[in-house]
N, CA and C of each residue as an Amber inpcrd file, in Angstrom:
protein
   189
   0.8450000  -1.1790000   0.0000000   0.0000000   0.0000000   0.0000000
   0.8860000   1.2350000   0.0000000   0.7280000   2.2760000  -0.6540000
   1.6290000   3.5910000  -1.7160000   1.2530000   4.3670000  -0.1400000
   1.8130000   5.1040000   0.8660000   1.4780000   6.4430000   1.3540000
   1.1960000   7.2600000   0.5200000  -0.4260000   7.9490000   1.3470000
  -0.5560000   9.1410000   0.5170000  -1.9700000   8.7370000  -0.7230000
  -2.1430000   7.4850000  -1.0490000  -2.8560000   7.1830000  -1.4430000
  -4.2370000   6.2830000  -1.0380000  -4.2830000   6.1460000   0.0120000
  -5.0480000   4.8390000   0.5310000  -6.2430000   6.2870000   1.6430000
  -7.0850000   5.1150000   1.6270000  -8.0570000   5.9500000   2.9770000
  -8.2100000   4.9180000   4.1610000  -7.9430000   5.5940000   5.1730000
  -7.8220000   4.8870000   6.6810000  -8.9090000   4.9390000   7.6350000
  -8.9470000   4.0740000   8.5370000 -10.1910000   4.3150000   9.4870000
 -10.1590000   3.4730000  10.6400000 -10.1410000   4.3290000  11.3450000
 -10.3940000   3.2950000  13.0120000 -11.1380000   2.1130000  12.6200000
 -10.5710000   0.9700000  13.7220000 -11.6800000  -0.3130000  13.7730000
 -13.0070000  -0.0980000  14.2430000 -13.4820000   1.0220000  14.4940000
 -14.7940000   1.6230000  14.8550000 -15.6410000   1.9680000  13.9560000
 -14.8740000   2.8740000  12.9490000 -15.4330000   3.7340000  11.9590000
 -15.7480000   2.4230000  11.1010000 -14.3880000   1.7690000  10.7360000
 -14.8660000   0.5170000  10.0120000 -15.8530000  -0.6010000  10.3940000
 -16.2230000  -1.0720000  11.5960000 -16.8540000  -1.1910000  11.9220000
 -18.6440000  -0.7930000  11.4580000 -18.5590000   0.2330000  12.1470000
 -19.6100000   0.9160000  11.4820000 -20.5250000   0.8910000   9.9840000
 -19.2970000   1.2820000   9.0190000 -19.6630000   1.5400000   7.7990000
 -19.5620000   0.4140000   7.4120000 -19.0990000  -0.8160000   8.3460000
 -19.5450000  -2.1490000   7.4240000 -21.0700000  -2.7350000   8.1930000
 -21.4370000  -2.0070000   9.2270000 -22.8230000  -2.6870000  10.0040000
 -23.5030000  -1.6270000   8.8200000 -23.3930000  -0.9670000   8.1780000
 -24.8390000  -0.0230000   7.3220000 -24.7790000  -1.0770000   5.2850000
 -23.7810000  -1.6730000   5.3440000 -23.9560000  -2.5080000   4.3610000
 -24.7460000  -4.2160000   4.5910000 -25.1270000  -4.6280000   3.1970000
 -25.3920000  -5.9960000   3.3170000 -24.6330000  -7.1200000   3.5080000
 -24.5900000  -7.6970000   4.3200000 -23.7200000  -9.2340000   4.7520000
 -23.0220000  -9.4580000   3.9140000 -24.1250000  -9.9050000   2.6680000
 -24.0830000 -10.7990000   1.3440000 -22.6670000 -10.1500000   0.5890000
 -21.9150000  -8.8000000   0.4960000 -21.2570000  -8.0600000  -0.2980000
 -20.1800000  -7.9760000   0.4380000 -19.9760000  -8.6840000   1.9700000
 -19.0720000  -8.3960000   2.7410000 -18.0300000  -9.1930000   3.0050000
 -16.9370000  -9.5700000   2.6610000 -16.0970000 -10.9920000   2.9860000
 -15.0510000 -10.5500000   4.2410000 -15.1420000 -11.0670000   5.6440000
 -14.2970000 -10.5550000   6.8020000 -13.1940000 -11.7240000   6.6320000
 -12.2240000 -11.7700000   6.7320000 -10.9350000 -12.8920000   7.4340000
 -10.0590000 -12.2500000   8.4700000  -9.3780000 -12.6840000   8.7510000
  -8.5270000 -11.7990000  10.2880000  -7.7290000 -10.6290000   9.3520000
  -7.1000000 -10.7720000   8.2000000  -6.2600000  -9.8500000   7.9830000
  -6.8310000  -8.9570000   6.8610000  -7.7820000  -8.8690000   6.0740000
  -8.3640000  -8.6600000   5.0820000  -9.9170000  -8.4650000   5.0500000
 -10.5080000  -7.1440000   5.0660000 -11.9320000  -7.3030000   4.8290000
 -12.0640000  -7.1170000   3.3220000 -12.7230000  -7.6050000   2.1830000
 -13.1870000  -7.1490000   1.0380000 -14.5900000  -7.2000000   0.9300000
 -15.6630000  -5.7500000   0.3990000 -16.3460000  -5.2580000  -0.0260000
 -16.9350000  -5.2930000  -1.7210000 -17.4250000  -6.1350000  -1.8740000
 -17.9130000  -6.5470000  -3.3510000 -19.3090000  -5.8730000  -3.5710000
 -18.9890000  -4.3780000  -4.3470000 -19.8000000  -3.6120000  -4.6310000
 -20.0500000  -3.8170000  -6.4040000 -21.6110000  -3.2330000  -6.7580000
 -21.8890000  -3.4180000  -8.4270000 -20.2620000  -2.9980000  -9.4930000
 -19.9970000  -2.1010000  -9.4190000 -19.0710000  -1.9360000  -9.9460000
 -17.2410000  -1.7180000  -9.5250000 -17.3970000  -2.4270000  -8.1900000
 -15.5390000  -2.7770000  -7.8190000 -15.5850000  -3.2060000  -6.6720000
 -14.3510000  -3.7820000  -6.7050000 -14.2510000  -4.2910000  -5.1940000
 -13.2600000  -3.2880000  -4.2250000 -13.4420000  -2.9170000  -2.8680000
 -12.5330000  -2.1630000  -2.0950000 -12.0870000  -3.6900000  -1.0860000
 -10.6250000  -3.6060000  -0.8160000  -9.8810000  -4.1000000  -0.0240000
  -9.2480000  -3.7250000   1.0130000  -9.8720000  -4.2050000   2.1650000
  -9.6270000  -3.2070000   3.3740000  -8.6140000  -4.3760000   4.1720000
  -7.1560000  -3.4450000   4.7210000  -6.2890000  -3.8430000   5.3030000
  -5.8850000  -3.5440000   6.5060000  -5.2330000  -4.3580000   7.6180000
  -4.8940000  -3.8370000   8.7580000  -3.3640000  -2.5920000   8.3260000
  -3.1220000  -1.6050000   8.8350000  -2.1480000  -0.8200000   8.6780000
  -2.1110000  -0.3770000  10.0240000  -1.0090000  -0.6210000  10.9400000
  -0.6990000  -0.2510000  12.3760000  -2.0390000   0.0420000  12.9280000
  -2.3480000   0.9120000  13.3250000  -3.8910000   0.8020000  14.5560000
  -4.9480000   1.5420000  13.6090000  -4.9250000   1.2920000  11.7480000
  -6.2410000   1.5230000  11.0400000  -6.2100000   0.6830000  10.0500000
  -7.3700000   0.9230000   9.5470000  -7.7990000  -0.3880000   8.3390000
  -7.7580000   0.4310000   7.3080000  -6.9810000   0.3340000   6.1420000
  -6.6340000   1.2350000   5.4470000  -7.5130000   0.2210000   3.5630000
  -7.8550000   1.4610000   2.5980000  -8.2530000   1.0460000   0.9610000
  -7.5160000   1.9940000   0.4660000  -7.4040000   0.9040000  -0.6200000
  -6.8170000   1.6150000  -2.1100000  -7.9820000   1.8650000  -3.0100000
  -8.4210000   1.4270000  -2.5950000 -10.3140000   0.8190000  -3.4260000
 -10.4270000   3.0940000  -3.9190000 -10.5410000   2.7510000  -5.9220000
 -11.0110000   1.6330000  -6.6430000  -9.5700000   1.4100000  -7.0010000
  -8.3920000   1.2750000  -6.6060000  -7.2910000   1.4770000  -7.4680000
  -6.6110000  -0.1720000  -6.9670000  -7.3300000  -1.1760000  -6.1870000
  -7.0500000  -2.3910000  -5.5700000  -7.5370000  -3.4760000  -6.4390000
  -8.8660000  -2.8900000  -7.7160000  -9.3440000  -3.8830000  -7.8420000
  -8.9460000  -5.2000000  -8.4230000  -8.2150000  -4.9470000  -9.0130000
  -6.8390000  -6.4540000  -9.6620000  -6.9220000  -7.1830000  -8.3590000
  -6.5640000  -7.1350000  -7.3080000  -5.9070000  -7.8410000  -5.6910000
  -7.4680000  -8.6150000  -6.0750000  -8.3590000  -8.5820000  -6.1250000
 -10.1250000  -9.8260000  -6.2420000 -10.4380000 -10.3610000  -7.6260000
  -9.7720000 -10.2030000  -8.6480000  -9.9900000 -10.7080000  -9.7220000
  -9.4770000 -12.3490000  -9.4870000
């Protein structure tokens, strides 16, 4: 992941903005959340104490 390019977010915030989506679009594993939206996927990563996307610039990493 490039500094400077990615968007970050507390395990709260993330949290959050993944309880206002549907289950069905949501894939959790310990190190990796991915988000399978109509047109891309965002890949959300642990980065020291935030969960950081490249999303839409990740989407190759789910193909």
């Amino acid at each position: 992941m490039q500094e400077g390019l990615a968007m970050c977010l507390t395990p709260e915030a993330l949290h959050l903005f993944l309880s206002l989506l549907s289950p069905e679009i949501v894939d959790v594993s310990r190190d990796l959340v991915i988000v399978r939206a109509e047109t891309r996927n965002a890949v959300w990563e642990p980065v020291g104490s935030r969960w950081c996307t490249e999303a839409p610039d990740d989407d190759f990493r789910t193909e």
